[in-house]
N, C-alpha and C positions, 0 to 999 in steps of 0.2 A: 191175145187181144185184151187189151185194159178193161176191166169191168164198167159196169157207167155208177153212175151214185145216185144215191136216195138219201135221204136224210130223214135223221130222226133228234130228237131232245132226250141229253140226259142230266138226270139232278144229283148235285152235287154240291149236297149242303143248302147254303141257301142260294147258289149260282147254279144258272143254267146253263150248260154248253149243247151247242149248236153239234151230232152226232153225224158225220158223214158214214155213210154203210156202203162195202159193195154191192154190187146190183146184182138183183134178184128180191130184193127183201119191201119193194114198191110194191104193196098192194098186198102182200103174201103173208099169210098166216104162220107162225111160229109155236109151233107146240113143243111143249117144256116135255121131258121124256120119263119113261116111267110111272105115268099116271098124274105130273105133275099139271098144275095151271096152263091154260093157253095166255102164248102173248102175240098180239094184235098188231105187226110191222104197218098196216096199213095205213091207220095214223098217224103213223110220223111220230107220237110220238110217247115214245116208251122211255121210261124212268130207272136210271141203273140198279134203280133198289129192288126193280124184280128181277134183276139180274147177279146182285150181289149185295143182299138186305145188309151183310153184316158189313159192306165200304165204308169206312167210318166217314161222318161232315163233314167238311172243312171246318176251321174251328170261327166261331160267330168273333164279333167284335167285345161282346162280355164273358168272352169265356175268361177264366185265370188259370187254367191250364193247370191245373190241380194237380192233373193224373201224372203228369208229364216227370216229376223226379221216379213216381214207383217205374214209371217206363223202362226209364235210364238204367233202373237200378237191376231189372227183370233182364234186360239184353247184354247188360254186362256179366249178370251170372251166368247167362242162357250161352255166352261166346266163350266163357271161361271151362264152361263144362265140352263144349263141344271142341274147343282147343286139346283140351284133356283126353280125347277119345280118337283112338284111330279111326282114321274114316272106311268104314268099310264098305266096296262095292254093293250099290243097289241101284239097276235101273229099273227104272219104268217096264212093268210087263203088260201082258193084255189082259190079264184078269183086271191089274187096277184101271187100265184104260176102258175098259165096256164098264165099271164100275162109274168113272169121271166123265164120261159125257150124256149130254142131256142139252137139251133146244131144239128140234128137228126144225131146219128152214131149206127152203130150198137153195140150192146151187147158183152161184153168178148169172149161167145161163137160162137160167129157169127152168132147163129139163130134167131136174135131179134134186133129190132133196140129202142131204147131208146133216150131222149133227154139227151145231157153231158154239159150244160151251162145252170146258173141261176144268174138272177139279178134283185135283189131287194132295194135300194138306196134311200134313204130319205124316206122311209117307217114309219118310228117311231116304228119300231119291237123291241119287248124285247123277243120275245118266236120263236122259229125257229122250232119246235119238227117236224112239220109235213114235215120236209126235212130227214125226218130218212131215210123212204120210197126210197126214189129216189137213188138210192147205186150206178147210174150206173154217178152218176154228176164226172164231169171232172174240172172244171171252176166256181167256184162261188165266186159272187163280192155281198157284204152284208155292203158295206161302207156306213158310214152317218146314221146307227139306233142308236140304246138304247139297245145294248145286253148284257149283262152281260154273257152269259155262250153261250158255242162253243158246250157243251157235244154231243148234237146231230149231229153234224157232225164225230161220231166216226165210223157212221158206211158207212161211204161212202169211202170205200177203195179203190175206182179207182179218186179220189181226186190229183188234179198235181198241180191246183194254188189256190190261196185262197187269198181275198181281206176285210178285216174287219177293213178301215179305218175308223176314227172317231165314235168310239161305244163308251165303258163305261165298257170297259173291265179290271179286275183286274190282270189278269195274262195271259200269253201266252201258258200255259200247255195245253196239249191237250193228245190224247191219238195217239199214235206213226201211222202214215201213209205211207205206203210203199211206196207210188207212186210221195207224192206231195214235190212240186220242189221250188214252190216259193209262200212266203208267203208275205203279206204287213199286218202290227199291228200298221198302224203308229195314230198319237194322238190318241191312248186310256188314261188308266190310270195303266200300269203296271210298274210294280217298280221292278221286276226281272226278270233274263232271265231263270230260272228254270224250264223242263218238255218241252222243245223243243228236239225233239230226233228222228226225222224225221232221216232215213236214206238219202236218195236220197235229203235234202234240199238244192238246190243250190242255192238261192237269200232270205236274210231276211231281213225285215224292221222293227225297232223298234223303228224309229224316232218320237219324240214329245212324248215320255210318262215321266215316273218318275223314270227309271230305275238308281240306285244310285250304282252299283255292277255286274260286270258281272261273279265273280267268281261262281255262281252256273251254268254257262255255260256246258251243255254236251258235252263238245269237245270229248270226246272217240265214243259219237255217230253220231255226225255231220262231216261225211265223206267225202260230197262232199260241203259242204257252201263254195262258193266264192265270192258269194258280199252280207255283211252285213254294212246295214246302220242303226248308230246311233246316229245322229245327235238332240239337243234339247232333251237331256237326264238332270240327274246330278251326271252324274262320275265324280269320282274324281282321278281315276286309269285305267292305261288302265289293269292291273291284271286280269287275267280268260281268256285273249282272248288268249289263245293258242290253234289257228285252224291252222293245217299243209299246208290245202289246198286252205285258203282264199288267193284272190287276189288283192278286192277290198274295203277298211275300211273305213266310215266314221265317225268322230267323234265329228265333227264340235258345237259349242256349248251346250259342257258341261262346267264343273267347274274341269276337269281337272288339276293338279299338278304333277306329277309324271308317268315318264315312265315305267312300269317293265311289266314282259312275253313278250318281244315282241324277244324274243331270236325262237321263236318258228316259227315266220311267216316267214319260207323261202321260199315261194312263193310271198308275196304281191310284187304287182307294185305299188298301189297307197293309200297312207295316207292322209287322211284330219283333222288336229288339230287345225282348226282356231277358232278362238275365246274359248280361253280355261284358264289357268289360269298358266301355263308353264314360268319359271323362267330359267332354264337350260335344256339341252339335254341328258342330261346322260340315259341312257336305249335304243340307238342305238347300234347295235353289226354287228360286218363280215356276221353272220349266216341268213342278211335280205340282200340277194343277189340279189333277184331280184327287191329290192325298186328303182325306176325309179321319181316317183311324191311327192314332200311332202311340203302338204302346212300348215305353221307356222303363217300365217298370223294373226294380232293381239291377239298377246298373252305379255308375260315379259319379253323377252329376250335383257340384255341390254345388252350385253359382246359380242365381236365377235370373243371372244375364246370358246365361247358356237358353235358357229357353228363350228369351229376345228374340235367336236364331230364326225362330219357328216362326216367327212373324212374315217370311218369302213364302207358306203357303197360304194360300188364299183360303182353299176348302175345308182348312184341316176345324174338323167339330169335335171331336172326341181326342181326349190324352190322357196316358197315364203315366205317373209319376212314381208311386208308390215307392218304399223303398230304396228311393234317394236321397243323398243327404241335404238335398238342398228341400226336401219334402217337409224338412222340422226346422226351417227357418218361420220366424214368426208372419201371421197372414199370410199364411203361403198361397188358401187360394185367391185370397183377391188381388195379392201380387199377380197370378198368373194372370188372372183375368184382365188387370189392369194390361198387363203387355199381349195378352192375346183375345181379345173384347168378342172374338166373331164365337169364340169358342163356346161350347155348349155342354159337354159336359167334361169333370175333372176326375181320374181315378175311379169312374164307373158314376160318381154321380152327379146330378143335372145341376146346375147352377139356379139358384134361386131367383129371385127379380130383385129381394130386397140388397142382394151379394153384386145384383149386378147395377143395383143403382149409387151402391158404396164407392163400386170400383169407378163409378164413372164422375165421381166425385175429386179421388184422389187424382183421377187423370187430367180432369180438369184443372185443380190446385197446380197440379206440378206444373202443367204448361203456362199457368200464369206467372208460376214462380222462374220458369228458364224464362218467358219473357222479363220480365222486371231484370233479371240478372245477364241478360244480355243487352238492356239498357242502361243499366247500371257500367260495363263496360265498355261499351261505346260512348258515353260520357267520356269516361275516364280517358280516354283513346282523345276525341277532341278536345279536351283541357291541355 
C-alpha cells in the first residue's frame, strides 16, 4: 500500500522547497539518535540544515565563485590519485552501519518506529548491498567513498535526499523514486544525464563530472526540478535543458558555445554562464520572462550589440560582464545601460541616478538623430 504524505519545508540556500515525506512523519516526533537534538515533524516544517548543516547554499546572485578553480583543481587530483590505486574490496559492514544511523521516526504505518538517516563518509566503500535492508531511510549522505553502483538503494522508496559526492560513479541512472527531492552527484565521473526520472526531484547537482550533453535529459519526467547545477562539466550547448519548472541554472565552467532550448525556461530567474566559451547572445527569447540574473562573466563577447540581444528579457535586473572584451570598450556602462534602461545593476554594482540620467540623454539624442536621418532620406527618395 502506497504510503500517504505529509509535507514538510526544506532550506536550500536562500530557496525554499516544498518537502513531500512518507506518511507517518504527520504529527510525529523525530529524535536524532545517540543523545543528539530532537526534531519536531509536526510542524511541517523542518530545515535540511538540521539534517545536513554541512549542504552547501545554493550559490546567491553575488556570489563570484571564487572557490570554484581550487575545486576543480582538488577533484582533478583527488581522480588522478584514485585512478592510480587499485580499487580494493570494501563493503559496508554493520559496525559502520549502527555507526551511520541516527533520527528515530516512526514507520509509514505508524506502528514502528525505525531509524530515517545514514552517514557514512570517507569510508573507502565500494559495496552498499547491506542498505537494502533499511527501506525505511529518509536521508543518506554516502560522499567521499569508491562506489561505483547506487542499485541497492532501489529499494528504499521512502528516500527524499541523497548525497554521493565525490565517488567513482559512472552514471546517474537509477531506478525511479517517488519520494526523493534532492539529489547531489557532484565530482563523480558521469558523462550523461540519462535515467534521472525522479518525479518529486526538486534540486539536482551534477557539478564536477564529465557531462559533455544534456539532451538525454528526462524532462517529460522531471516535473518539479528547480535548481539544477552544473557547473565544471563540458557542454558545449546548453540543448536538452528544456525543464518548464526550473528556476535556478548553473552552468558555470563548461566549454560552452552556443545558446538553444532555452525558449522553454519560462520560469528561470537565475542563469550562471561564466566562464564558458560564448562569442554571441543569440538564443535569448520574450518566452524567458521571468530571467531577473544573468551572469556572462568571462566569456567572448566583444560587441556590444551582442548585449542588444538582452533587450527580449523583460525582468532581467542584474548582469555581468566582467571580463569580456567588449567590457573595455569606452563607456561601457552607460552604453549598456543606454540599450538595457530597466537594468539595475552592472557587474555587481548598482547604477547610479546621475549614470542613469546621462544614459537617458544619449538615448534620447540618438533618436532624434535616426529621426532627422530618416527624414533626411525620405526627402531624398521624393526628390
Amino acid at each position: 500500500m502506497a504510503p500517504t504524505a505529509a509535507v514538510g519545508r526544506a532550506h536550500l540556500g536562500q530557496a525554499y522547497l516544498t518537502l513531500t515525506l512518507p506518511g507517518g512523519c504527520e504529527g510525529a516526533k523525530c529524535t536524532e539518535g545517540k543523545g543528539s537534538r530532537a526534531l519536531d515533524f509536526g510542524t511541517n516544517h523542518k530545515t535540511l540544515a538540521a539534517i545536513s548543516s554541512e549542504q552547501r547554499s545554493q550559490p546567491e546572485e553575488d556570489e563570484e565563485d571564487t572557490e570554484a578553480e581550487e575545486e576543480e583543481e582538488e577533484a582533478a587530483l583527488s581522480e588522478q590519485e584514485e585512478e592510480e590505486q587499485v580499487l580494493a574490496p570494501c563493503p559496508l559492514t554493520e559496525e559502520v552501519l549502527k555507526e551511520g544511523l541516527s533520527l528515530l521516526c516512526k514507520t509509514g504505518n505508524g506502528l514502528a518506529h525505525a531509524y530515517v538517516k545514514f552517514e557514512a563518509k570517507y569510508k573507502d566503500l565500494t559495496d552498499i548491498s547491506l542498505l537494502k535492508c533499511f527501506i525505511h531511510l529518509r536521508y543518506v549522505d554516502l560522499s567521499e567513498n569508491k562506489l561505483q553502483d547506487l542499485s541497492p538503494l532501489s529499494s528504499l522508496t521512502h528516500l527524499l535526499w541523497l548525497k554521493v559526492d565525490g565517488n567513482l560513479l559512472t552514471s546517474a541512472c537509477m531506478q525511479e523514486l517517488p519520494y526523493l527531492q534532492i539529489i547531489s552527484f557532484a565530482h563523480n565521473r558521469i558523462k550523461d544525464m540519462e535515467g534521472i526520472t525522479h518525479p518529486r526531484l526538486a534540486n539536482l547537482s551534477l557539478k564536477g563530472n564529465k557531462i559533455q550533453t544534456a539532451l538525454g535529459l528526462s524532462h517529460g519526467q522531471l516535473f518539479s526540478l528547480q535548481i539544477l547545477e552544473l557547473r565544471g562539466n563540458m557542454l558545449e550547448s546548453t540543448a536538452g535543458l528544456n525543464l518548464p519548472k526550473l528556476k535556478n541554472l548553473y552552468l558555470a565552467q563548461n566549454a560552452i558555445r552556443s545558446l538553444e532550448g532555452l525558449e522553454g525556461l519560462g520560469q528561470l530567474t537565475t542563469l550562471h554562464l561564466r566562464d564558458n566559451h560564448l562569442e554571441t547572445l543569440d538564443g535569448f527569447c520574450s518566452s524567458m520572462k521571468c530571467l531577473q540574473y544573468l551572469n556572462l562573466r568571462n566569456n567572448g563577447i566583444s560587441s556590444l550589440q551582442e548585449v542588444a540581444k538582452l533587450q527580449v528579457l523583460p525582468m532581467l535586473q542584474a548582469l555581468v560582464l566582467l571580463d569580456n572584451p567588449c567590457s573595455d570598450e569606452p563607456n561601457y556602462r552607460l552604453e549598456v545601460l543606454v540599450l538595457l534602461p530597466h537594468l539595475q545593476r552592472l557587474d555587481k554594482e548598482l547604477f547610479e541616478q546621475d549614470e542613469r540620467a546621462e544614459a537617458n540623454k544619449i538615448c534620447q539624442k540618438r533618436q532624434e538623430e535616426e529621426k532627422e536621418m530618416e527624414g533626411s532620406l525620405q526627402g531624398d527618395v521624393n526628390e
